[in-house]
C-alpha positions in Angstrom: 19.6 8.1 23.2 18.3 7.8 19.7 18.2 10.6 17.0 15.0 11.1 15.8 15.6 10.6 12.4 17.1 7.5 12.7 13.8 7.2 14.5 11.6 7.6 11.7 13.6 6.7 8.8 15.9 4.0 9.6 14.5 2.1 12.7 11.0 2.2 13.2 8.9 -0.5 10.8 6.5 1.6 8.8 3.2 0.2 7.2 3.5 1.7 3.6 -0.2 1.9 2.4 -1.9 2.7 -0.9 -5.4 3.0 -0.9 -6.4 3.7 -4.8 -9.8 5.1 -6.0 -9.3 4.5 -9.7 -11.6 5.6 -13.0 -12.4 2.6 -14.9 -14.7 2.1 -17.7 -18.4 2.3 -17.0 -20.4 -1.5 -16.8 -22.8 -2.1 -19.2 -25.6 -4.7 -18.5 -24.5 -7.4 -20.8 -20.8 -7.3 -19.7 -19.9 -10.7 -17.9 -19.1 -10.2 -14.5 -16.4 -12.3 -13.2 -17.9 -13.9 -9.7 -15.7 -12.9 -7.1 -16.5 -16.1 -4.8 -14.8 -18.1 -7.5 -12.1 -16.4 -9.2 -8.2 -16.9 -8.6 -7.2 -14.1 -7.9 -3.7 -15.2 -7.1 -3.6 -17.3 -10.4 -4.3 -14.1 -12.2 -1.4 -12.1 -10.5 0.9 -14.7 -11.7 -0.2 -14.4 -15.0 0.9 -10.8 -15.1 4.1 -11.0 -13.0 5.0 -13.6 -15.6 3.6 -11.4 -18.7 4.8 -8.0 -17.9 7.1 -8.3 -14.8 9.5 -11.0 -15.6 8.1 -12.5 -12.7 10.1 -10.5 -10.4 7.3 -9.6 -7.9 7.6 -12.3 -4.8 5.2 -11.3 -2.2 5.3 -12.9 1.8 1.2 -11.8 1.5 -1.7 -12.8 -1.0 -4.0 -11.1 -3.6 -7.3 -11.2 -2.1 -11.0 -9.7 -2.3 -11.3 -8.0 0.9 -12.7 -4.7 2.7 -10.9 -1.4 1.6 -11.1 2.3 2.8 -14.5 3.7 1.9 -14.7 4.4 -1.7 -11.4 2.5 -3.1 -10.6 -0.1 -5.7 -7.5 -2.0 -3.8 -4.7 -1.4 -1.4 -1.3 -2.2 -1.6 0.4 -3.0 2.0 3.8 -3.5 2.9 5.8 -2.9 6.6 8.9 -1.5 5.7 12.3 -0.3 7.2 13.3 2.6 5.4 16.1 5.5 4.8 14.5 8.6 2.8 12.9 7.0 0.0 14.6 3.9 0.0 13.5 0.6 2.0 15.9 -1.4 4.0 13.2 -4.1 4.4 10.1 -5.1 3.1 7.7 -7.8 4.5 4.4 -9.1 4.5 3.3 -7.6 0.9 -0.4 -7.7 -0.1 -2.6 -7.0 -2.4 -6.5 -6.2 -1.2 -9.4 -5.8 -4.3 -12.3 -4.1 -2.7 -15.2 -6.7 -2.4 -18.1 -4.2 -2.6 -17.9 -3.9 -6.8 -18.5 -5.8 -9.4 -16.0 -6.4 -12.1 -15.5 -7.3 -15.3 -12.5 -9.2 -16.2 -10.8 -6.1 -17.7 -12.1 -4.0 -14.9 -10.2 -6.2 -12.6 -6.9 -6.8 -15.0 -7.1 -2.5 -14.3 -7.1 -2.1 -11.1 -5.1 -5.2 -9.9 -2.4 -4.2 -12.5 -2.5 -0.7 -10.8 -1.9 -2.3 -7.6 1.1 -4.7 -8.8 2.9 -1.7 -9.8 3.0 -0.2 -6.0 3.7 -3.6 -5.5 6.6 -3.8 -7.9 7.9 -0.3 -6.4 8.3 -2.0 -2.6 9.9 -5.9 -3.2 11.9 -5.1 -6.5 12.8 -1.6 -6.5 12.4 -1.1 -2.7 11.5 2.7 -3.1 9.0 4.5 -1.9 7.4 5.5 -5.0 3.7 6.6 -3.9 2.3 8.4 -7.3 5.3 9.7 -8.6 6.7 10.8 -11.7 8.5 6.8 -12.0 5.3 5.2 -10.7 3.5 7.3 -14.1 6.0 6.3 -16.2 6.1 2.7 -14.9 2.0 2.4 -15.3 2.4 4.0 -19.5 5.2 1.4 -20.0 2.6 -1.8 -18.1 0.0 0.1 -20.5 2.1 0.1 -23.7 2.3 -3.5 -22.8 -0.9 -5.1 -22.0 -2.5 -3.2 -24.9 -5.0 -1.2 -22.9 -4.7 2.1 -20.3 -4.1 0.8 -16.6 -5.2 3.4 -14.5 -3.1 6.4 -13.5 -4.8 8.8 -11.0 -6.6 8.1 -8.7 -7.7 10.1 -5.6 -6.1 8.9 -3.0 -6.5 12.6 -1.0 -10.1 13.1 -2.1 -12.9 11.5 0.3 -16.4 11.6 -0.6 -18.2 14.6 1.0 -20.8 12.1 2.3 -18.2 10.8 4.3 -19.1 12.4 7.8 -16.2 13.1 10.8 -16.2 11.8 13.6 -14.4 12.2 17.1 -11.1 10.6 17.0 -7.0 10.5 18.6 -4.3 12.2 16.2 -0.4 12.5 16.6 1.0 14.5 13.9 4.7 14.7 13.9 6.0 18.1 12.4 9.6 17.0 11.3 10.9 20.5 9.6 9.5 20.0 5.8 7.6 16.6 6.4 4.7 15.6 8.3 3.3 11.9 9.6 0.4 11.1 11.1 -1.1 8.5 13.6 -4.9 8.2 14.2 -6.5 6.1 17.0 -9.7 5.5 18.7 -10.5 8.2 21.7 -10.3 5.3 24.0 -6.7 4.2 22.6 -5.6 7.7 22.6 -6.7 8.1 26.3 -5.7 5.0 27.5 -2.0 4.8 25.9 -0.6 8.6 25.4 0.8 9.4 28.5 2.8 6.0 28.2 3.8 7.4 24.6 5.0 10.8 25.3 7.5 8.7 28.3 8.8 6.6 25.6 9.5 9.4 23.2 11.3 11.1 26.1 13.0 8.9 27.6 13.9 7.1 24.2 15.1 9.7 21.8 16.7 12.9 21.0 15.2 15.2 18.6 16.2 18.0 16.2 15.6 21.8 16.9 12.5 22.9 16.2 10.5 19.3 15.7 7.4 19.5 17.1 3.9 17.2 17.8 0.3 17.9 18.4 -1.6 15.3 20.0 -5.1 15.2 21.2 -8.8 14.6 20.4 -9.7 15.9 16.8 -12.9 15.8 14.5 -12.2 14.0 10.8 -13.0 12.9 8.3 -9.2 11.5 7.5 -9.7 7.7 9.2 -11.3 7.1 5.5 -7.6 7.3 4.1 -5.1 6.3 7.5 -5.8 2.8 9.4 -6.2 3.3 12.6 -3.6 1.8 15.4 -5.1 -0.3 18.4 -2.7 1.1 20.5 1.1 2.6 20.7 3.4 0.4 22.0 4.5 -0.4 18.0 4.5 2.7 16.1 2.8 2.7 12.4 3.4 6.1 11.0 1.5 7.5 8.0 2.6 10.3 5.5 0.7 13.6 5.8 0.5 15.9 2.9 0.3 19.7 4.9 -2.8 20.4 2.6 -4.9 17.8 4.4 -4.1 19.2 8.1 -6.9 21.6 7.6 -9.3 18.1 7.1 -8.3 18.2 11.4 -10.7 20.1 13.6 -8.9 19.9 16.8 -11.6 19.3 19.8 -8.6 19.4 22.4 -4.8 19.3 21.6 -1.5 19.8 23.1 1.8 21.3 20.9 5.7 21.7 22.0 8.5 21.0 20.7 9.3 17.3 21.3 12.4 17.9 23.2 10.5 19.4 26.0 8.5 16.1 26.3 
């Protein structure tokens, strides 16, 4: 029997995922526009690795114009082993620019700078920095640098009022003092729970007082967590407690884990 904690901080492959909605300077009609069809996006990540991080970031993944959550600038991805803070692994890095804006080139240089930062934080320093106080400090010094403000806050927690809820699986692990998170379709949470509750039984040991809900819940959330296609592979997603009151549980289930 495996310890839980070994569970979810040393085992299990975790899909580390920044989603950044970032302030950047307001287009004017005669600024160029780069055109997104055409530009290298790749060539221009080299250019700053090589510029401002010794070119220390090597990435398995690409820098690409893609589809983001709702209402962001770029994501950062990387699946990761990890102990606390620390990664033990890191693979399949990438780098997504939202393909629904338009940018000038110093609009881009902003947000995909942002982005290499996370990016420097998983396959250099292997830490989990998020938007800490050495991710802040990390973003002046790239500022300091390049001459002009890279973005610093962004609102990763806040989604747009607009954004309506919708009907939705949720696992949220209560681990004493931490939470994660694992959204699903209804149909993937119907078809695959029962299957996932034997697994965590049969598989692990937990500690006293650890605890899950599971069930059918009404959110807004899926805006800022992917959503799994099904749990045989566990992709777990940190939950800040002030955003469990975003869940309006239709129909749940809560024990402690052990009892499972």
């Amino acid at each position: 029997m495996k310890n839980i904690s070994s569970f979810l901080n040393d085992r299990i492959v975790y899909e580390n995922y920044c989603a950044c909605c970032l302030t950047l300077p307001i287009i004017e009609s005669n600024d160029e526009l780069i055109n997104k069809n055409t530009f290298n996006l790749n060539a221009r990540f080299e250019y700053w690795n090589e510029r401002v991080f010794d070119s220390k970031i090597v990435m398995d993944g690409d820098v690409s114009f893609g589809k983001t959550p709702k209402g962001t600038s770029g994501i950062t991805d990387s699946f990761v082993t990890k102990r606390g803070k620390r990664f033990l692994t890191v693979k399949d890095t990438k780098i997504v620019i939202s393909d629904k804006n338009d940018y000038t080139l110093q609009n881009l240089d902003m947000i995909l700078l942002h982005e290499m930062v996370h990016a420097y934080f998983d396959v250099v320093e292997m830490y989990d920095a998020q938007h800490d106080i050495y991710f802040k400090s990390k973003i002046r010094e790239i500022s300091k640098k390049v001459g002009f403000t890279v973005p610093l806050v962004d609102n990763i927690t806040q989604i747009s009022s607009n954004t309506k809820s919708k009907e939705v699986g949720c696992i949220i692990f209560d681990m004493i003092g931490h939470y994660n998170v694992i959204f699903m379709s209804k149909k993937v949470f119907e078809r695959d729970i029962e299957d996932f509750k034997k697994m965590l039984k049969s598989g692990y040991t937990f500690a006293t007082g650890a605890s899950i809900k599971y069930g059918t819940c009404s959110t807004n959330l899926y805006e800022r967590f992917p959503m799994v296609r099904n749990l045989k592979k566990l992709k777990l997603f940190k939950l800040d407690i002030t955003e469990i009151e975003n869940i309006d549980w239709i129909k749940n289930n809560e024990s402690l884990i052990i009892e499972l």
